[in-house]
C-alpha atoms as a printed R data frame, in Angstrom:
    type eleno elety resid chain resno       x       y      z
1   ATOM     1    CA   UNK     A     1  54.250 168.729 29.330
2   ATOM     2    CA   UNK     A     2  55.105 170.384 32.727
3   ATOM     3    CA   UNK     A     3  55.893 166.975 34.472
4   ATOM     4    CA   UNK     A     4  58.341 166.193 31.025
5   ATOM     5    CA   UNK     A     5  60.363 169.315 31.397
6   ATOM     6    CA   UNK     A     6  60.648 169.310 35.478
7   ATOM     7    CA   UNK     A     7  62.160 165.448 34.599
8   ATOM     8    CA   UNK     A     8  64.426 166.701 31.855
9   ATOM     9    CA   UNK     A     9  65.802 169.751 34.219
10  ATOM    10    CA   UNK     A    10  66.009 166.971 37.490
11  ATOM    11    CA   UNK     A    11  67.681 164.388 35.031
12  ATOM    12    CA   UNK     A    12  70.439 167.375 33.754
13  ATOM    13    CA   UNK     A    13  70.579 168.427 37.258
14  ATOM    14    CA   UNK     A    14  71.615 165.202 38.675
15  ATOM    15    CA   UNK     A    15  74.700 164.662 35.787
16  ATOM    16    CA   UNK     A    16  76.054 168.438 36.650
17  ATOM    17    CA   UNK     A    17  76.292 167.270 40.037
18  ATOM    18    CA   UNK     A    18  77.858 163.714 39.022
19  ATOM    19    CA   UNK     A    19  80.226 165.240 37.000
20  ATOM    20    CA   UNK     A    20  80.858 167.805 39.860
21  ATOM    21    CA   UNK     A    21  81.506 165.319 42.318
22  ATOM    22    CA   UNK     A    22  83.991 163.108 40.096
23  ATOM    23    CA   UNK     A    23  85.850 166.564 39.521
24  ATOM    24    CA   UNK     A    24  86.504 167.218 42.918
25  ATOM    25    CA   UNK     A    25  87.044 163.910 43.779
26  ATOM    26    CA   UNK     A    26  89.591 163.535 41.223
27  ATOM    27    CA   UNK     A    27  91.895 166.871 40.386
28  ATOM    28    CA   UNK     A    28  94.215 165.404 38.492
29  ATOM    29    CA   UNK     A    29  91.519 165.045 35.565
30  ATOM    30    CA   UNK     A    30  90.404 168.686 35.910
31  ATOM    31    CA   UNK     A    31  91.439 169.526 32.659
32  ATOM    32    CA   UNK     A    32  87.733 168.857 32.005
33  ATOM    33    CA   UNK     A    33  84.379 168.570 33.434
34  ATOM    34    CA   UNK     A    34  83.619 164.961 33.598
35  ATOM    35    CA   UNK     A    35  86.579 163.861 31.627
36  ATOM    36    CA   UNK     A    36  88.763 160.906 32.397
37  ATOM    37    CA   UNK     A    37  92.142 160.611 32.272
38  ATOM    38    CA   UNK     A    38  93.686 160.915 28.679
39  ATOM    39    CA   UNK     A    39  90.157 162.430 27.599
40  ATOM    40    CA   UNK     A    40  91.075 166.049 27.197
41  ATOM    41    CA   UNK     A    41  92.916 166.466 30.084
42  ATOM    42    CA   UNK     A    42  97.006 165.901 31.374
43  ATOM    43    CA   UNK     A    43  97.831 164.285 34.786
44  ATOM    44    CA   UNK     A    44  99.275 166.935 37.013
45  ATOM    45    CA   UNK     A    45 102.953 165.232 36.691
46  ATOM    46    CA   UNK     A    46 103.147 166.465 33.080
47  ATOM    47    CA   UNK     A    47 103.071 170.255 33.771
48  ATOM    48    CA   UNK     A    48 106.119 172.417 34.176
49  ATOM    49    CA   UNK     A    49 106.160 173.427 38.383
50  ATOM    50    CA   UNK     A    50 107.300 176.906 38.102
51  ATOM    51    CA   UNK     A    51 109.628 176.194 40.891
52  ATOM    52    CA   UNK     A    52 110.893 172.689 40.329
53  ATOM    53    CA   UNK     A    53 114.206 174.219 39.292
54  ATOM    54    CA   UNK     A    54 114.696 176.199 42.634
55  ATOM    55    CA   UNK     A    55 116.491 179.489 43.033
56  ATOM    56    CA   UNK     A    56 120.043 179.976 43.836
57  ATOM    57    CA   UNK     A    57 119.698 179.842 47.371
58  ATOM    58    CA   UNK     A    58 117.724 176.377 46.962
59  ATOM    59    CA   UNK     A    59 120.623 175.052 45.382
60  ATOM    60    CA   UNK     A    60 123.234 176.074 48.018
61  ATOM    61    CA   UNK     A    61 120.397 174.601 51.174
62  ATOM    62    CA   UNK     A    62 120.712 171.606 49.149
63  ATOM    63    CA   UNK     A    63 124.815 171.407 48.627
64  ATOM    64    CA   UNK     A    64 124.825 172.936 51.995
65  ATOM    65    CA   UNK     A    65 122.597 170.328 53.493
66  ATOM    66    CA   UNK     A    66 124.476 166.958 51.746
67  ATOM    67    CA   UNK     A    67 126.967 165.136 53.505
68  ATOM    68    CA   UNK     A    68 129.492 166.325 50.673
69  ATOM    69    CA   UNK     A    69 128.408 170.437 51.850
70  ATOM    70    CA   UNK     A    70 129.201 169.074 55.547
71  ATOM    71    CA   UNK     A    71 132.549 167.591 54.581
72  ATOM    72    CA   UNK     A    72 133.563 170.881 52.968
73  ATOM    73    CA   UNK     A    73 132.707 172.325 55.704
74  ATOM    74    CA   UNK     A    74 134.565 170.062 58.434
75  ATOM    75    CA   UNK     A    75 137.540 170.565 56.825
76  ATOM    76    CA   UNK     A    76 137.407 174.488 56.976
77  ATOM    77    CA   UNK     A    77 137.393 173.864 60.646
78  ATOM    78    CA   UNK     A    78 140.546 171.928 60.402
79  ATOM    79    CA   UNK     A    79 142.911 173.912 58.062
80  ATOM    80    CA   UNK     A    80 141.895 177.120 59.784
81  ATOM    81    CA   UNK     A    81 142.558 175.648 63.440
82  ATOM    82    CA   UNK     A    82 146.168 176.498 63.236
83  ATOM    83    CA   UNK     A    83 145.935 179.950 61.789
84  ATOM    84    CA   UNK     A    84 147.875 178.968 58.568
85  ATOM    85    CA   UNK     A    85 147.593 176.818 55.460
86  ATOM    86    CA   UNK     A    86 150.464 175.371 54.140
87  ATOM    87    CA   UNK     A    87 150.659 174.553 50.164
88  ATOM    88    CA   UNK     A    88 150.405 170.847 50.175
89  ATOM    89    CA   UNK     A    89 147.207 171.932 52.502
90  ATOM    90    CA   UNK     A    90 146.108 173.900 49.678
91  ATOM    91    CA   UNK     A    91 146.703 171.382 47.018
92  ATOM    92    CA   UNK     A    92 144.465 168.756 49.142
93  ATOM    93    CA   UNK     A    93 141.080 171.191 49.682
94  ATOM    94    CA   UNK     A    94 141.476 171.822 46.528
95  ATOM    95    CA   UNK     A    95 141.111 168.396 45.191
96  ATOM    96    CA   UNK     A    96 139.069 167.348 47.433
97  ATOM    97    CA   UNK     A    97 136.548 169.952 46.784
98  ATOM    98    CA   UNK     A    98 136.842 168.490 43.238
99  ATOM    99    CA   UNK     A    99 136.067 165.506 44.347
100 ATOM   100    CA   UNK     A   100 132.788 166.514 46.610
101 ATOM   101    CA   UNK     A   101 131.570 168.582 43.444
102 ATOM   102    CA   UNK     A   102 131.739 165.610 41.249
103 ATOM   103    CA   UNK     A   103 128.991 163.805 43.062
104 ATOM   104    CA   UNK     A   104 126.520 166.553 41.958
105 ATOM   105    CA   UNK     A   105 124.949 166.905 38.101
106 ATOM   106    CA   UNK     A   106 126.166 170.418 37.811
107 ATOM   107    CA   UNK     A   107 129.843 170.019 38.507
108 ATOM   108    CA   UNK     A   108 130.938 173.498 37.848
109 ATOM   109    CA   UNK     A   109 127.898 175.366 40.241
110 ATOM   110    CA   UNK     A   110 128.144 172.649 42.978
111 ATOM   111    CA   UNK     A   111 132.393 173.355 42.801
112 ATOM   112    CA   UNK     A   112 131.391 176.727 43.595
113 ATOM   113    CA   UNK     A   113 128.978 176.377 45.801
114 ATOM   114    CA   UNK     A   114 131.462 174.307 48.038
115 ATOM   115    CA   UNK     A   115 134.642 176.499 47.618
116 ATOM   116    CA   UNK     A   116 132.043 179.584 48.926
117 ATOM   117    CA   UNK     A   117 130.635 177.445 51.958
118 ATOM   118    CA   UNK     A   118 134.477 176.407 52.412
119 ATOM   119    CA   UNK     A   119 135.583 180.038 53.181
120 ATOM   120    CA   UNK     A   120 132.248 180.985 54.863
121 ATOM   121    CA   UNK     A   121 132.976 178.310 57.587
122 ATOM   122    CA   UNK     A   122 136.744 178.791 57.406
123 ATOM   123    CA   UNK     A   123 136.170 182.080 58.821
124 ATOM   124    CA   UNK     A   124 134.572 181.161 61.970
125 ATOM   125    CA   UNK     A   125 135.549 178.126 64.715
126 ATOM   126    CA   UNK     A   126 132.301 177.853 66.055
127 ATOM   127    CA   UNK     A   127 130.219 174.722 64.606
128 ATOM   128    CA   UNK     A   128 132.035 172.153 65.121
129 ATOM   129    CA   UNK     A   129 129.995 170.127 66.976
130 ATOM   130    CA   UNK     A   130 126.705 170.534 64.905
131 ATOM   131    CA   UNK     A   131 128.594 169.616 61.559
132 ATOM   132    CA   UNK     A   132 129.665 166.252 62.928
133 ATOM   133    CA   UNK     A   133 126.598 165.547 64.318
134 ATOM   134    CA   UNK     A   134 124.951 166.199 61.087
135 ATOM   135    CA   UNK     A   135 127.660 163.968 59.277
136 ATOM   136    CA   UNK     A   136 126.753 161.278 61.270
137 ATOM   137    CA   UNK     A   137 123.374 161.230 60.952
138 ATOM   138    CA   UNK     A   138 123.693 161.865 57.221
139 ATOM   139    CA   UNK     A   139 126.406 158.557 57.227
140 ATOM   140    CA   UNK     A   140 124.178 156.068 59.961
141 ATOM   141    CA   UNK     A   141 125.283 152.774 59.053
142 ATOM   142    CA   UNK     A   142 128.344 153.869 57.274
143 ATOM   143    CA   UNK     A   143 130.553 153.942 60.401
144 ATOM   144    CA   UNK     A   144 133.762 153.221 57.973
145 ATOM   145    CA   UNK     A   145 133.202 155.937 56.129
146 ATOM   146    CA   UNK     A   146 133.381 158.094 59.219
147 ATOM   147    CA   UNK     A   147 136.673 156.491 59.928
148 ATOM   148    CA   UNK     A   148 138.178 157.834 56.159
149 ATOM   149    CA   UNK     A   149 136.822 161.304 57.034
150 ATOM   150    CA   UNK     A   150 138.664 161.114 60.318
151 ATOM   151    CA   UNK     A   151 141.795 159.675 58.970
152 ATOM   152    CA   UNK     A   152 142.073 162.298 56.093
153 ATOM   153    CA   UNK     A   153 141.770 165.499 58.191
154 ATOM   154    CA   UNK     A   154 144.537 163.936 60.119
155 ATOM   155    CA   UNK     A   155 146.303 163.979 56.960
156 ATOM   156    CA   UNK     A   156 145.270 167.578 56.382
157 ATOM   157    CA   UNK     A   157 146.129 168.612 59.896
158 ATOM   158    CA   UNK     A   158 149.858 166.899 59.370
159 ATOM   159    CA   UNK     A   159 149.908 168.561 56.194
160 ATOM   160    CA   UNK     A   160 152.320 171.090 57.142
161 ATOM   161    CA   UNK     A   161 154.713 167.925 59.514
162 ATOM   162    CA   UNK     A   162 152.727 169.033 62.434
163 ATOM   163    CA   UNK     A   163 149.469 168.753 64.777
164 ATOM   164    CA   UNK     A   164 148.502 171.940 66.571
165 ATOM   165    CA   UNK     A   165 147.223 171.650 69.490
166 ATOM   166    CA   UNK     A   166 144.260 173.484 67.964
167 ATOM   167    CA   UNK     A   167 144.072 170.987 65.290
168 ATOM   168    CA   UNK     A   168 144.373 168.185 68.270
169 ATOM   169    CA   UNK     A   169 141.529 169.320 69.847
170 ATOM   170    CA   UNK     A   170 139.041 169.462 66.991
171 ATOM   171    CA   UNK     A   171 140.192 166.325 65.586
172 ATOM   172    CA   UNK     A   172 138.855 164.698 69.120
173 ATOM   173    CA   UNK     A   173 135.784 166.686 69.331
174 ATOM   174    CA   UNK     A   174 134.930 166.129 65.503
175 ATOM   175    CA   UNK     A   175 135.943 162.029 66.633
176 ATOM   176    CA   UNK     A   176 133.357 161.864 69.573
177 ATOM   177    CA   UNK     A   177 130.679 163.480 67.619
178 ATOM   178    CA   UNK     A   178 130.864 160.688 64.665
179 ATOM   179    CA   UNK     A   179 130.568 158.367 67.286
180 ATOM   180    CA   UNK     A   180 133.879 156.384 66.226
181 ATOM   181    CA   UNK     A   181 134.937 153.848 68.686
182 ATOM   182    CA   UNK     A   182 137.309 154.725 71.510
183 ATOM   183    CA   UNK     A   183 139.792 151.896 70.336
184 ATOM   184    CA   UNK     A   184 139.637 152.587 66.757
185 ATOM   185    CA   UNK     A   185 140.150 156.160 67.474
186 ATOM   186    CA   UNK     A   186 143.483 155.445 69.152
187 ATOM   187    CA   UNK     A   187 144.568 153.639 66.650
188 ATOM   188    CA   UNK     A   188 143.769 155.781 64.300
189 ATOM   189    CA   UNK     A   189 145.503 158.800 66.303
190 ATOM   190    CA   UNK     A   190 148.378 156.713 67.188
191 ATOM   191    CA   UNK     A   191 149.338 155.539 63.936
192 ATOM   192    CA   UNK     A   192 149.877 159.439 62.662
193 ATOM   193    CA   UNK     A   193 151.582 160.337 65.904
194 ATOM   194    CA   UNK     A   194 154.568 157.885 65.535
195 ATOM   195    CA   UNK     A   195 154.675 158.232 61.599
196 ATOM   196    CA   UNK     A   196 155.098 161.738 62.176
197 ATOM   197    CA   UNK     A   197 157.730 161.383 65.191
198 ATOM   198    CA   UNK     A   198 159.298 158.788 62.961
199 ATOM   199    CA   UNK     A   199 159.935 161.502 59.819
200 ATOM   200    CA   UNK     A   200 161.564 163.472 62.262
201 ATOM   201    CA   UNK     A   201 164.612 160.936 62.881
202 ATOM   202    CA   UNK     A   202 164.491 160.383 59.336
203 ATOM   203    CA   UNK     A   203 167.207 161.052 57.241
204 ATOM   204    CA   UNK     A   204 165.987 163.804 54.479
205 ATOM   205    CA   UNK     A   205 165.443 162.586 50.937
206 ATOM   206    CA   UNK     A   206 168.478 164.405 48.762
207 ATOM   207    CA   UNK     A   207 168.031 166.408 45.132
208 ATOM   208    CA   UNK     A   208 168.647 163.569 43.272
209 ATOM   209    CA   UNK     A   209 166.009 161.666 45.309
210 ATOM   210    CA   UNK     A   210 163.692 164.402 44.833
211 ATOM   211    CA   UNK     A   211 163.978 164.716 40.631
212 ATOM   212    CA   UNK     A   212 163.432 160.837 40.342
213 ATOM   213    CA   UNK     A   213 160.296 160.975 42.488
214 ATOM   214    CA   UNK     A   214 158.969 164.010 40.367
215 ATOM   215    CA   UNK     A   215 160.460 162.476 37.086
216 ATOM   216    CA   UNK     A   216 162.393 165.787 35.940
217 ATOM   217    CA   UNK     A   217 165.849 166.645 34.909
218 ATOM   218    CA   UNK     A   218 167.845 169.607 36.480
219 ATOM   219    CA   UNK     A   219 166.938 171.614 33.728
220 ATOM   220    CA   UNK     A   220 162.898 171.040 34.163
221 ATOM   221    CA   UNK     A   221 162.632 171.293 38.028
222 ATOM   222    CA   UNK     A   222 161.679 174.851 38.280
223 ATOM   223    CA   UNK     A   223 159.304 177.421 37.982
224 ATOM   224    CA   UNK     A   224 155.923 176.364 36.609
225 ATOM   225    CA   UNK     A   225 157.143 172.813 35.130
226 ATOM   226    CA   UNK     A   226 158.081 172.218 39.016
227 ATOM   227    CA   UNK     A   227 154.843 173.609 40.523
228 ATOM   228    CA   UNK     A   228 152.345 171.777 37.967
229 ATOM   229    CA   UNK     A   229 154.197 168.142 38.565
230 ATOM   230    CA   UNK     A   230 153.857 168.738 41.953
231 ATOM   231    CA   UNK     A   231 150.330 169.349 41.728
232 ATOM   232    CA   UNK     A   232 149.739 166.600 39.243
233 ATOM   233    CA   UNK     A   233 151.569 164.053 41.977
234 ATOM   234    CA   UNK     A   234 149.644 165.089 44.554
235 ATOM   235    CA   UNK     A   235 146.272 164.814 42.659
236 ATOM   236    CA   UNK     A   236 147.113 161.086 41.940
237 ATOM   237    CA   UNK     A   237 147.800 160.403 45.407
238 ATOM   238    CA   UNK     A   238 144.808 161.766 46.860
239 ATOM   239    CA   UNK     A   239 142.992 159.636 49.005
240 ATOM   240    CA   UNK     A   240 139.878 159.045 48.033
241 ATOM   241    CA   UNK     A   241 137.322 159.032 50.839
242 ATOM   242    CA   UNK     A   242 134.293 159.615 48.510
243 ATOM   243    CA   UNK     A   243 134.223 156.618 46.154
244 ATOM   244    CA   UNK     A   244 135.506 154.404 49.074
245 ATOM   245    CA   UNK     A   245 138.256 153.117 46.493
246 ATOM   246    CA   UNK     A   246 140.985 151.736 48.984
247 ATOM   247    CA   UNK     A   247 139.255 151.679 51.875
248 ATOM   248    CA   UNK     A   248 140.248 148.616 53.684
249 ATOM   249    CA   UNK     A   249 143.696 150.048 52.957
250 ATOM   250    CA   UNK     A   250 145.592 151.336 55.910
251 ATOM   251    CA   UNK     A   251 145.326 155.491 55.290
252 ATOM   252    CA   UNK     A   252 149.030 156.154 56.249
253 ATOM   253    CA   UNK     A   253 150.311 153.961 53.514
254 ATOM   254    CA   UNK     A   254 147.992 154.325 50.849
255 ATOM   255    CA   UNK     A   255 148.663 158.071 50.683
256 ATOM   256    CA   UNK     A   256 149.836 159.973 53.689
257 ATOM   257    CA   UNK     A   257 153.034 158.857 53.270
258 ATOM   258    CA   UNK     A   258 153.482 159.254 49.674
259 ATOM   259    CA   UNK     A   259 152.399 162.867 50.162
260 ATOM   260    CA   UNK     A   260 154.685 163.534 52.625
261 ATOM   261    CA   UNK     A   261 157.460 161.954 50.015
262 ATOM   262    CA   UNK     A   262 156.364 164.319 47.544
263 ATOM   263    CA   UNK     A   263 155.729 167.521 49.440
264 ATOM   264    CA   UNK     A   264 159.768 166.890 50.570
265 ATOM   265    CA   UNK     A   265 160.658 166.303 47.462
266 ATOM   266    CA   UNK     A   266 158.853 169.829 46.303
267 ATOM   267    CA   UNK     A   267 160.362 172.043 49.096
268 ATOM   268    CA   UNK     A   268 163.718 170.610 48.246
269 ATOM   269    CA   UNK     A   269 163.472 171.186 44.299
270 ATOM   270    CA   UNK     A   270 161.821 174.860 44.892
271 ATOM   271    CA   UNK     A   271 164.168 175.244 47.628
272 ATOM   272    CA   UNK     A   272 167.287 175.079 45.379
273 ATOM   273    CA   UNK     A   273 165.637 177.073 42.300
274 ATOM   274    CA   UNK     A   274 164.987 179.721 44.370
275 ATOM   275    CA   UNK     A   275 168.941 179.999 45.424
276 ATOM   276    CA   UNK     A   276 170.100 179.249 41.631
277 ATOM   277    CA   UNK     A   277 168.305 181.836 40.591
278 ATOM   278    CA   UNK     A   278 168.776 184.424 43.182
């Protein structure tokens, strides 16, 4: 009778321990001792991680941190190298920064997220060198795309009809640290110099110019009705470095220059409501 129990307690000994050893071995069936999978128990996957969802300050590392957080960013350097911001200059963070927020899944928080980071880094010069570093690495093997960015804060530096020599100098840092070609550079550089130099020489668009570009009568072209076409215009021809829509396209004439037109056109429209109705 003795031998009989010592076998029963050795043979329930030796399935605790089995069953130990298959728990440990396997924790995602640790909903129960000795259970398999779909026996009583839930892989690990299904349960809710208390901090899957991050806090706050997880969510602006991780806007901070994406290439779309570093353009922001890069372009706070440039519109704050010259110590003013001039409304077209405005009207192009601003869209931009719409643009950037779109490539998140919650629009409105990333929006914010950027336009806080933008004025953070506006504040300061200092960084330069570590964004565009970052950029690149964040971009290897996207070397056009490093072009675009390059091309449109040329476009935001000439925002206002001129290049600072601020702005100049960031514009080359910002180009050597995304590792863009010498050559390419140049031409890149050029190709806004002697647009710009050209505009100069150029003989100014007149009023009635200016209505049929922003397709108002004399009547319409003030006030609000003037400021929201001009922001509507210049929302259409953003350039759009995110998508990569247009990007074989040479930058100047697939946007530059129409923004020029219409910022022209808007100083001479709000230029002559202001002295109507003074």
């Amino acid at each position: 009778m003795e031998n009989f129990l010592l076998i029963a307690v050795m043979v329930i000994l030796f399935f605790v321990y089995k069953s130990f050893r298959e728990y440990f071995a396997n924790p995602q069936s640790r909903g129960s001792l000795g259970g398999r999978m779909g026996e009583g128990s839930e892989p690990l996957e299904s349960y809710e991680d208390p901090y899957r969802n991050g806090s706050v300050d997880d969510e602006y590392r991780k806007v901070e941190a994406s290439e779309f957080g570093v353009i922001a960013a890069l372009m706070a350097k440039m519109a704050s190298a010259d110590g003013k911001v001039c409304e077209l200059e405005e009207q192009l963070v601003k869209n931009m920064l719409d643009d950037l927020s779109k490539e998140f899944r919650d629009t409105a928080k990333a929006k914010e997220i950027l336009s806080e980071l933008f004025e953070r880094e506006e504040q300061s010069p200092e960084g330069v060198e570590l964004l565009a570093l970052e950029f690149t690495r964040l971009t290897k093997g996207e070397y056009k795309k490093r072009l675009k960015l390059v091309e449109f804060l040329l476009t935001l530096a000439y925002a206002d009809g001129a290049l600072s020599e601020g702005e100049r100098e960031i514009i080359i840092d910002i180009a050597a640290y995304l590792e863009l070609d010498n050559e390419d550079f140049n031409r890149i550089y050029d190709e806004f110099e002697l647009y710009f130099a050209s505009r100069i020489t150029k003989e100014k668009m007149d009023r009635e110019e200016a209505l049929k570009l922003f397709g108002l009568s004399e009547e319409e072209a003030k006030g609000e009705t003037l400021k929201r076409r001009y922001r509507e215009l210049v929302k259409e021809h953003h350039p759009d470095i995110i998508q990569g829509k247009g990007m074989d396209k040479n930058f100047i004439e697939a946007a530059t220059k129409k923004l020029q037109e219409i910022n022209e056109a808007y100083e001479i429209l709000r230029d002559h409501s202001s002295k109507v109705e003074a």
